[in-house]
N, C-alpha and C positions, 0 to 999 in steps of 0.2 A: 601230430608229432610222431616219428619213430619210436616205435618200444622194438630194441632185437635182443635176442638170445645174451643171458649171461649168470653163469653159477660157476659154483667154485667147487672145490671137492674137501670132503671131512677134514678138521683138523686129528683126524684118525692119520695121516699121514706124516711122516717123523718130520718128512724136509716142510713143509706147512710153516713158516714159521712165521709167516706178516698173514695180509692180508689181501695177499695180488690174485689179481682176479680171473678167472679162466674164461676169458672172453676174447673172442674175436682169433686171429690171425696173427702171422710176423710182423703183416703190416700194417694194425692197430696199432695205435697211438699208444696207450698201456702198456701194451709186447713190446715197442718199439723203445719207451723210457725204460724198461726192466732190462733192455739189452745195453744200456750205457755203460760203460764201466765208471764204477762211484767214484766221485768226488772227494776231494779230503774233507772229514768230517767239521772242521771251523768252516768253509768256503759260505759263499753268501748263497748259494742255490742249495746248498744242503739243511740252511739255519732255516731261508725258507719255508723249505720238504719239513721240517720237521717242527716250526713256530708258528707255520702257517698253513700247513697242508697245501704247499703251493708246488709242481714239480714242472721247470720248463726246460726245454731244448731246442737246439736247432740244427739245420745243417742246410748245404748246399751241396747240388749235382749238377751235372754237367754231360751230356751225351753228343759225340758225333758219330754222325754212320754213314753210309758209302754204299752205293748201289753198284753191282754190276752192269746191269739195263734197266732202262724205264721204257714206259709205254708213251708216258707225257711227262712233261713239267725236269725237276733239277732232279739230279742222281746222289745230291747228298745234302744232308740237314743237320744242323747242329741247336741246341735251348741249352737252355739253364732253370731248373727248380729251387727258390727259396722257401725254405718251410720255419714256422717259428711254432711250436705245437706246446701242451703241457696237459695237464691236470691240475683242478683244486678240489680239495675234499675239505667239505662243511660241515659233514654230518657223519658222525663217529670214526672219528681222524685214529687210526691205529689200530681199530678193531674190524672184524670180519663185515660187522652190517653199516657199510659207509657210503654216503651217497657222496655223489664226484661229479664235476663238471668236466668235459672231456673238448680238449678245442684245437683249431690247427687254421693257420691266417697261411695262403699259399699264392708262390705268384712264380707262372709258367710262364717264359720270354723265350721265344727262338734268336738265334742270332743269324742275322739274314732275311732271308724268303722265306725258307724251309725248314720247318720243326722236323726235328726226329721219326714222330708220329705219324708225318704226313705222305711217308716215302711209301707203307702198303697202297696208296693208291694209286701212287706215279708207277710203280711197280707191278700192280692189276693181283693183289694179294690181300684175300679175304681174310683178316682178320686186325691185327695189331701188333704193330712189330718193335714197337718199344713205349710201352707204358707208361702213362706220365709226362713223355716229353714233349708235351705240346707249344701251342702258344696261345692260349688263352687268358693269359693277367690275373690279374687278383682276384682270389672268392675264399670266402670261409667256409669250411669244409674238413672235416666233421665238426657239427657243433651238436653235444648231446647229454645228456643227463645218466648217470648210472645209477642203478641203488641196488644194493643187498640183503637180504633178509634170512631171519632162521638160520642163524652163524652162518652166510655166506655160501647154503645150498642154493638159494634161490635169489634169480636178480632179473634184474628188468634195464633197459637203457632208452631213453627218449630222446628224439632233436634229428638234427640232419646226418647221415651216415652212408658210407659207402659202404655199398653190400659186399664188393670184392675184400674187404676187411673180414669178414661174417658167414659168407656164403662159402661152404665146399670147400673149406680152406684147406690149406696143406704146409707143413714143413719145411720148405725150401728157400724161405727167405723171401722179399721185396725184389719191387724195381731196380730202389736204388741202392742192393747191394747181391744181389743172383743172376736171377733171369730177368729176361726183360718183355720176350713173348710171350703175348696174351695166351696162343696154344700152350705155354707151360704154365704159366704163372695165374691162369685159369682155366675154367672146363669152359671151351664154345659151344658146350649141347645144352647150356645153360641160358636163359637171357640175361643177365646179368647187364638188370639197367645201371644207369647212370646214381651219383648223389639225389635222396630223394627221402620222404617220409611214408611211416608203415607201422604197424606194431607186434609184438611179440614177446616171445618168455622163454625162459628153460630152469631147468634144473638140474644136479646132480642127484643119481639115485645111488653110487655109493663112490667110493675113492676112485672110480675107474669110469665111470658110464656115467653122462650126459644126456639130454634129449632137451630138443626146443622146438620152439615153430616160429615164424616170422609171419607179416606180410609188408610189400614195399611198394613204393609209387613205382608203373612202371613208365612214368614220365620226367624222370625226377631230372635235374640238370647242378653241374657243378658252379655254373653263373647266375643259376637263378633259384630265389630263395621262396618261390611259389610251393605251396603246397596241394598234390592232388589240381594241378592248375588246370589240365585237360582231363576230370573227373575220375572219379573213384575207379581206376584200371590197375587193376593189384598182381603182384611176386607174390606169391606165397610159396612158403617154402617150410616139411619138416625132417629135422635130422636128428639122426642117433650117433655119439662117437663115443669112441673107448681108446683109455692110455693107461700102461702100467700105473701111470700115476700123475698128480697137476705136473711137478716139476717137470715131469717127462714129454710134456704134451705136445711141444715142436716134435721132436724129436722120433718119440714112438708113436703112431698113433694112426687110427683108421678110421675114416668117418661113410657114413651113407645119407645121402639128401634124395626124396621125394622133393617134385615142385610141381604148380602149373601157374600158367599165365593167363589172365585174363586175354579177351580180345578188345580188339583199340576202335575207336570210331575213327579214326586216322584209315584204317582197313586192315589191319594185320589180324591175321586170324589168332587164335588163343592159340595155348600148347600145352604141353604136360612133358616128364620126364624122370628118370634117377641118374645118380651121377654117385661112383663110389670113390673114394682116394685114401692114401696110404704111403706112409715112409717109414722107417726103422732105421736108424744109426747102429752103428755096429762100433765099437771101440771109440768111443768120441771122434773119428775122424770119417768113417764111409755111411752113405746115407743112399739107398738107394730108395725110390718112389716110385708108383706109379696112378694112375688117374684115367678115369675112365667114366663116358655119359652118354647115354642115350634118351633122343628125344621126339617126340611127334607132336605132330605139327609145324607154322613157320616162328614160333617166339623165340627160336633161338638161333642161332645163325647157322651150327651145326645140328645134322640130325644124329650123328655119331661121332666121336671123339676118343681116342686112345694117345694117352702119354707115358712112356717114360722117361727115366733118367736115372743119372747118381751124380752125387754131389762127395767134394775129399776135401777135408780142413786140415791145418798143419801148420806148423812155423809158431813162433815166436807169438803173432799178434793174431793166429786163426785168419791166413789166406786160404782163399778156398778156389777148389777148380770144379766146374759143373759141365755135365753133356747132358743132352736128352731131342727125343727123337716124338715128335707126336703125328700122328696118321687124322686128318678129322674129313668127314664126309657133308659137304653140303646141304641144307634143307631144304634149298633150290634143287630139283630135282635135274636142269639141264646144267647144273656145273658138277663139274669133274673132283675126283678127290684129291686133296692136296697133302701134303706131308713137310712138316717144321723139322729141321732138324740146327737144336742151338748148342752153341760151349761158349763160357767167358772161362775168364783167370781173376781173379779178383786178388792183386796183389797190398796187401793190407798192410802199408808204408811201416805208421803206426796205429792206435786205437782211434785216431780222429781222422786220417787222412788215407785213401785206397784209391787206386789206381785198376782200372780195369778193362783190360781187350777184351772183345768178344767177337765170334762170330754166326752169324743165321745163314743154312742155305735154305732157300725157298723150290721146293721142290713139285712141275706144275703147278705155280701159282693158279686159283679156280678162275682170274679175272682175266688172265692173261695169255689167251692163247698163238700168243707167235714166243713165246721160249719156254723149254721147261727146267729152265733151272735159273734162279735169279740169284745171285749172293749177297750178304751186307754183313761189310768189314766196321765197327762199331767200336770206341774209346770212350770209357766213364771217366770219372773223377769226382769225388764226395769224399766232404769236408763237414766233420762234427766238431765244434768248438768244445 
């Protein structure tokens, strides 16, 4: 079973005022229920939340994207993402030290031939050029256990987990509501396997500073619910982050990860690495970030990685508009360096429903050497009930 990183910080802090927990990422499941805008307090999901420690959601996405050139296969791919996710807490429903079931039933359909996802490689573009939108069907994922201890300094989480939730995260949002490139919306000088099992801890050492370690399958798969199924080949990973404070924690915040990677009997050699990242909001509307990892060895796809951006919220319902430019250098030594450079618009109808263009240009894609500039013109659409 997974055990990853989870503490929370003193209730020395004014805005502290439940229980929520400082674990994981935007795109945690937890982070992800905390950012719904509430319910009316009679509604049946709130009577629930609060009669039975039950907290569910769902939503639907939708991605098409459009190629300039391919190398092979179709120039544009369109899916759809169904997620039905929640939480129940069983064990000290209201207080700091509460253990939680943490779950999320997901089913990825292409419409057509081509998923979203599958265009970096029509393309001959080393990496992932829209997250998530695959077409692989139904799998459960994450499914995991939390608990708390010592008023919510210290936690623990078990079960199946995505490390991109967890690992080196950053402030900038999700798939299905920012960026959508893996060069941004992750470090590639990372290995960053798949859903898989591991264990780990952290803590909070005062209102401001965390530290935890992990370790994770590095075979883990989002279809398959084998654990460790091609032997104990482990992520391990430890980091230290710091934020003015929990509430603050999207928002301000700077982390550093130490990792290495086992080596695979498959043949991949081991690696090792750090990887630093960092964003600060400035007047609730401008967020600038940036992200950066260096690594040795082949466990990561990048041996060097540099991103930035900024991100601008506004309007009525927080649409938001992002750019950002990432540089990453190969760990194949005979491919060339490539450079991501993405923007959407994220027009936020209302609180349930957003509309979003975007576009990536690929610049020397590493795989494709007859163009050096590839484009994909890209349209979201998600829908939270």
């Amino acid at each position: 079973m997974l055990f990853l990183c989870a503490a929370q910080v003193s209730a020395d802090d004014e805005n502290d005022t439940g229980p929520a927990s400082f674990l994981g990422g935007p795109n945690s499941i937890p982070a992800q229920l905390d950012s719904l805008e509430g319910e009316d307090d009679a509604s049946f999901l709130k009577r629930l939340d609060s009669e039975h420690g039950l907290t569910l959601a769902a939503d639907y996405a939708t991605t098409f994207q459009a190629a300039s050139d391919v190398l092979s296969g179709d120039k544009h791919g369109a899916s759809g993402v169904l997620r039905l996710y929640g939480t129940w807490t069983i064990i000290g429903q209201g207080t700091r030290d509460r253990g939680s079931f943490v779950a999320k039933l997901e089913h990825r359909h292409a419409y057509g031939d081509t998923a979203p996802a599958d265009l970096a490689a029509n393309v001959g573009y080393l990496g992932v050029n829209a997250i998530g939108f695959t077409d692989v069907g139904a799998f459960v994922a994450p499914l995991y256990w939390e608990q708390y201890f010592s008023d919510g300094q210290v936690g623990l989480v078990a079960g199946r987990i995505d490390p991109l939730d967890f690992v080196d995260v950053l402030g900038v949002g999700s798939q299905w509501t920012s960026f959508q490139n893996g060069a941004t919306l992750a470090n590639l000088a990372l290995p960053l396997p798949d859903v898989g099992c591991g264990a780990g801890a952290g803590r909070t050492l005062n209102d401001q500073w965390i530290i935890g370690a992990t370790a994770h399958d590095l075979n883990g798969s989002q279809t398959s619910m084998d654990c460790f199924g091609e032997g104990l080949e482990l992520y391990k990973q430890a980091f230290v982050g710091w934020s003015p404070s929990r509430s603050l924690r999207f928002n301000q915040a700077i982390i550093m990860t130490l990792w290495h990677a086992d080596s695979r009997d498959s043949g991949q050699a081991s690696g090792k690495g750090v990887a630093l990242s960092a964003n600060w909001m400035f007047d609730d509307q401008w967020m600038p970030f940036v992200r950066v990892g260096v690594s040795d060895g082949e466990a990561a796809v990048m041996k060097s990685q540099l991103s930035t951006g900024l991100t601008y919220r506004f309007g009525k319902h927080r649409s938001e508009l992002g750019t950002a430019v990432s540089i990453q250098d190969p760990s194949d030594n005979s491919l060339e360096q490539q450079t991501t450079i993405e923007a959407y618009f994220r027009w936020q109808i209302s609180p349930q429903l957003a509309l979003t263009p975007s576009l990536q240009v690929l610049r020397n894609p590493a795989l494709n050497p007859e163009r050096s500039t590839v484009v994909l013109g890209g349209l979201r659409f998600r829908y939270t009930p």
